[in-house]
C-alpha positions, -999 to 999 in steps of 0.1 A, spaced: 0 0 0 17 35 -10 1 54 17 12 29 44 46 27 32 48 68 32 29 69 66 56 50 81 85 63 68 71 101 78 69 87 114 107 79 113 114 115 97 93 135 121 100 113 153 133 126 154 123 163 153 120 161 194 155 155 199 168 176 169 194 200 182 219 222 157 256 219 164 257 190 173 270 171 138 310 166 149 320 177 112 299 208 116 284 204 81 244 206 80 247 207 45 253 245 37 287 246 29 304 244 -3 270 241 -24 263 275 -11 298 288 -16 293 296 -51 279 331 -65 251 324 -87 234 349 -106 194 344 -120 158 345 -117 138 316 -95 96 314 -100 85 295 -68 47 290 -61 33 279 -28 6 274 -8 15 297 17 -7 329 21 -10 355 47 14 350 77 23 320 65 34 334 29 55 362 49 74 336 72 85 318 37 95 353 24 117 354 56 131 325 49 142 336 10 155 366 26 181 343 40 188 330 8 192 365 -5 220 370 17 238 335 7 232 345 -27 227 379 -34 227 375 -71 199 354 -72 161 370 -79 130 348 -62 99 356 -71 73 338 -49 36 335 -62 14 328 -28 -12 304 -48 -29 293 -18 -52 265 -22 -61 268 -58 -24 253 -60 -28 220 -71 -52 233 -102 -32 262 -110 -3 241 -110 -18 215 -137 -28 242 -157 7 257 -161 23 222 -165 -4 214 -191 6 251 -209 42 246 -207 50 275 -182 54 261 -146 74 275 -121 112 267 -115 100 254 -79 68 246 -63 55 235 -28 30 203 -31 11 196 -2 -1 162 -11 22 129 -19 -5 124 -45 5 156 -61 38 149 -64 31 112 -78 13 128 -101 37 152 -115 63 125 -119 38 101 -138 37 129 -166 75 137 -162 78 169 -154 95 166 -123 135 175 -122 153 148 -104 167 168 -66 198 142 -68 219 174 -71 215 183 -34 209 147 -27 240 152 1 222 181 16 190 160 16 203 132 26 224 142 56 194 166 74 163 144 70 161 107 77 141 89 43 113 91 53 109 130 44 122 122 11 114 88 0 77 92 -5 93 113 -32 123 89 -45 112 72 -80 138 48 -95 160 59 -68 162 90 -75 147 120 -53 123 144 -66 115 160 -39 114 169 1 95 175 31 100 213 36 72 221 63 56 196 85 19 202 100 4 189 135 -35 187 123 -44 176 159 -49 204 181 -75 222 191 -66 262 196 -87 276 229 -95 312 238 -83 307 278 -103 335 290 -134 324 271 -124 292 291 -123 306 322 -154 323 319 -174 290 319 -156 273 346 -145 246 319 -109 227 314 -97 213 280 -113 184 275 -94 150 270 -125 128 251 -151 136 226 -178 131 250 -163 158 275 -156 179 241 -189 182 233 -196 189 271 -172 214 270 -193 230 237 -223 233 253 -213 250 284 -192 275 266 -227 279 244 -241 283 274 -217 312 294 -227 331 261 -195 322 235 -200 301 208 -179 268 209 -165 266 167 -150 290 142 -146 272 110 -133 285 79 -150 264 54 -148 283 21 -129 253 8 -129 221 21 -100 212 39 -104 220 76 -138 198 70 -115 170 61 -93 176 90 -119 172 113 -138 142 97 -97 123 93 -92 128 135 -125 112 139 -120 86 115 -84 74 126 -97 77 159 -131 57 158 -120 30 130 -85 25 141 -48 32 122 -55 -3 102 -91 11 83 -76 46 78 -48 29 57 -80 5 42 -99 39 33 -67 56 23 -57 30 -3 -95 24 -17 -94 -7 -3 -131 1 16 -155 21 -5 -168 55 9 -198 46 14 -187 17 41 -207 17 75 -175 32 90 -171 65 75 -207 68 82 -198 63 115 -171 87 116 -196 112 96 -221 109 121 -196 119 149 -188 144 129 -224 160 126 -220 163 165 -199 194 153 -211 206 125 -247 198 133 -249 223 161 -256 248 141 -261 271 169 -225 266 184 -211 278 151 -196 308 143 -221 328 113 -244 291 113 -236 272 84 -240 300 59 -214 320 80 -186 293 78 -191 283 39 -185 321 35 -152 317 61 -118 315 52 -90 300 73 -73 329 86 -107 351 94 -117 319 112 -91 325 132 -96 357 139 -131 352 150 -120 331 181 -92 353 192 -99 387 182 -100 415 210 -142 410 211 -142 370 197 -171 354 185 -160 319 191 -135 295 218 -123 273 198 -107 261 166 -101 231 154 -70 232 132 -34 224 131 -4 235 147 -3 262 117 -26 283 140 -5 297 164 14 318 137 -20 330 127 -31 339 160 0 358 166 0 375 129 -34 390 130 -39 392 170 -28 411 203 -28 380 219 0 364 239 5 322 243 -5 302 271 -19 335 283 -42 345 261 -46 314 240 -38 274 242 -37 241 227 -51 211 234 -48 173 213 -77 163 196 -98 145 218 -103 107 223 -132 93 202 -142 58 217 -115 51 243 -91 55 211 -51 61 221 -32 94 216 -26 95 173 -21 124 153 -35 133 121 -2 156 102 0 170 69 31 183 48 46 204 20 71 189 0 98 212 -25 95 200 -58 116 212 -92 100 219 -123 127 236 -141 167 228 -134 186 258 -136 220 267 -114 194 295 -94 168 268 -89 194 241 -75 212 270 -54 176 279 -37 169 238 -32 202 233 -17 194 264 6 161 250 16 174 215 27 195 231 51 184 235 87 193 274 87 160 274 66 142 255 88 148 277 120 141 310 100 106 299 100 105 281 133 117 309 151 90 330 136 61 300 149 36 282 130 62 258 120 73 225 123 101 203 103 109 171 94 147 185 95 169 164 117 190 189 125 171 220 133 174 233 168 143 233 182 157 258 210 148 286 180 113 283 192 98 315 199 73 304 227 60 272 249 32 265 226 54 264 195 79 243 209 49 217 220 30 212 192 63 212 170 72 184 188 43 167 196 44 146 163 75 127 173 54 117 207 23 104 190 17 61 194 2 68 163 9 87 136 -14 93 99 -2 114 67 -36 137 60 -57 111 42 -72 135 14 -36 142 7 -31 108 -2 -56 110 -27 -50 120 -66 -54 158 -60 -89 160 -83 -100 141 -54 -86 147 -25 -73 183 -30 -89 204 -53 -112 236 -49 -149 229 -62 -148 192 -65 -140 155 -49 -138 158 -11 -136 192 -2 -164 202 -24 -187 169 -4 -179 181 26 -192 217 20 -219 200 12 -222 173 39 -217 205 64 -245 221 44 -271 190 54 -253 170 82 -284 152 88 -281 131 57 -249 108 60 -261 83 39 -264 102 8 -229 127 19 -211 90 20 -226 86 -12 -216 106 -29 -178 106 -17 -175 72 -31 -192 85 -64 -165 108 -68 -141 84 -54 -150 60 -87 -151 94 -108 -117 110 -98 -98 88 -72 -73 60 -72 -71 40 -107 -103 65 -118 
């Protein structure tokens, strides 16, 4: 199964980003040394997925490379997540970009099925020496890389407001069924429990994955990952029904149903930790702190927390995490120079240092990070008993990953009319025979 082999492997690459610590190689070479030596001179088209704080972090991090090598132009085009049409569509015209960031395996599968991909085997001693395989052999075709995980993502947390907390005399909750507990007295004190930004689909899909991998187990995640159980099996109406405990109460959410259809990601944000929020909670990855920070006065651990995603069932600690992974369309002596650059763990701690971030980078220090909170979550991945590469990510991206259509699209609409799991599961598994695996 390819998304069990590149689930384990991940495990291996992110478990050792708890007891990553720079300085310590006895040669003192991370990997930035005589690649980045040389003065190159030229023009580098990234795009990314990156927007708002998140887009000005990576520009932080190029400002680095700037000063390596000052010669070289990057342009970066913030796609956001239109990327993985807008991406097809310059590929299919003949124009992509020298580098991109795909933040699905099935992306990048995708892209080397048509050959378009540049082989990475250039900075495959940079690579090679900063990440353990599994951040790069999800990537490796024939043996030869093609790409790396650049930015790792904890989708299991849940971002609380603490005073909003305090104010209705409740604690983070440690199982669904004190969760929902939790919801209702916060609706109760006067807050609204959820702020959801579900313009597109994919914080739908992070919630319905924690349920899932929680309430059917590690072994039918990899089963519903791999299409070897149909959408429409009993389980993910299961998982769906769960779900609708969320989504379903209606009154608990931040602008109703209309309201978060209308939401984007970072407003959602802002709703539940703005100076007069709407909302306590938000149920997103570790990405959220830097969002929080960005667009709010608010200060960590004082102001706002994190708690894991909540047991569903008895189920054990597992985490549901997500990735971006540098890919090369176009080899050019700028392109391999900015690569090289962004293997290193100099990179890395840019960002990190900034918050919002976690890598798969062996060698980063993790002492960079700014506050508490960021050094937690950043770490918690390499804790987790269990551990689950977002499973719409797995997915050919017409599926799993794409604006308007396959499972972000049937979620907007499951969120639309919770009530009806049946026909939401339905569907799915239509569009799973329509645009999923072997489709």
């Amino acid at each position: 199964m390819r998304s069990a082999k590149v689930l384990a492997l991940l495990i291996a690459a992110l478990a050792l980003l708890a007891a990553g610590c720079g300085g310590d190689d006895d040669d003192g070479d991370n990997g930035d040394g005589a690649a980045q030596e040389e003065e190159i001179s030229g023009n580098v088209s990234i795009m990314g997925v990156w927007t708002g704080e998140e887009a000005a972090s990576f520009e932080a991090v190029l400002d680095g490379f700037a000063e390596q090598q000052p010669d070289v132009t990057v342009n970066y085009n913030p796609v956001g997540d239109e990327i993985p049409t807008v991406l097809a569509t310059r590929v299919e015209g003949g124009n992509p970009p020298d580098v991109a960031t795909a933040p699905q395996p099935g992306l990048v599968s995708d892209f080397h099925d048509q050959g378009v991909l540049q082989s990475l085997d250039f900075a495959a001693e940079e690579i090679e020496s900063n990440f353990t395989e599994g951040a790069y052999d999800f990537a490796t075709f024939d043996g030869e890389i093609f790409g790396f995980l650049f930015k790792a993502a904890n989708k299991s947390t849940v971002w609380y407001n603490v005073a909003l907390f305090e104010q209705a005399g409740v604690e983070p909750p440690e199982t669904f069924e004190d969760f929902l507990e939790v919801a209702q007295t916060l609706r109760a004190s006067g807050t609204q429990a959820y702020s959801i930004g579900a313009d597109v689909g994919w914080p739908l899909t992070d919630i319905f994955e924690n349920i899932y991998l929680r309430q059917a187990g590690p072994e039918m995640y990899d089963q519903l990952a791999d299409g070897e159980i149909p959408w429409d099996d009993q389980s993910v109406k299961d998982a769906l029904e769960t779900m609708a405990e969320i989504v379903g109460d209606t009154d608990n959410l931040v602008g109703g149903t209309s309201g978060a259809v209308q939401t984007d990601f970072p407003t959602s944000v802002q709703n539940a930790f703005k100076e007069d929020p709407d909302a306590a909670m938000v149920l997103e990855g570790d990405f959220v702190g830097g969002e929080i920070l960005a667009s709010t006065p608010s200060q960590p651990v004082e102001d706002f927390d994190v708690f894991d995603f909540p047991s569903v069932e008895g189920s054990e600690p597992m985490v549901v995490g997500g990735g971006d992974t540098m890919i090369m369309f176009n080899d050019t002596p700028a392109a391999q120079a900015l690569i090289r650059y962004l293997a290193t763990p100099e990179a890395a701690e840019i960002w990190a240092e900034r918050g919002g971030f976690s890598s798969a980078n062996r060698n980063i220090d993790t002492g960079v990070f700014p506050d508490e909170i960021s050094e937690r979550t950043a770490t918690a991945l390499a804790e987790a008993e269990v551990f689950r590469f977002d499973l719409s990510d797995l997915q050919p991206a017409a599926f799993g990953a794409t604006v308007g259509q396959g499972l972000w699209q049937e979620f907007i609409e499951f969120l639309r009319n919770p009530d009806d799991v049946d026909g939401a599961a339905e569907r799915m598994q239509q569009e799973a025979e329509r645009r999923g695996p072997g489709s």
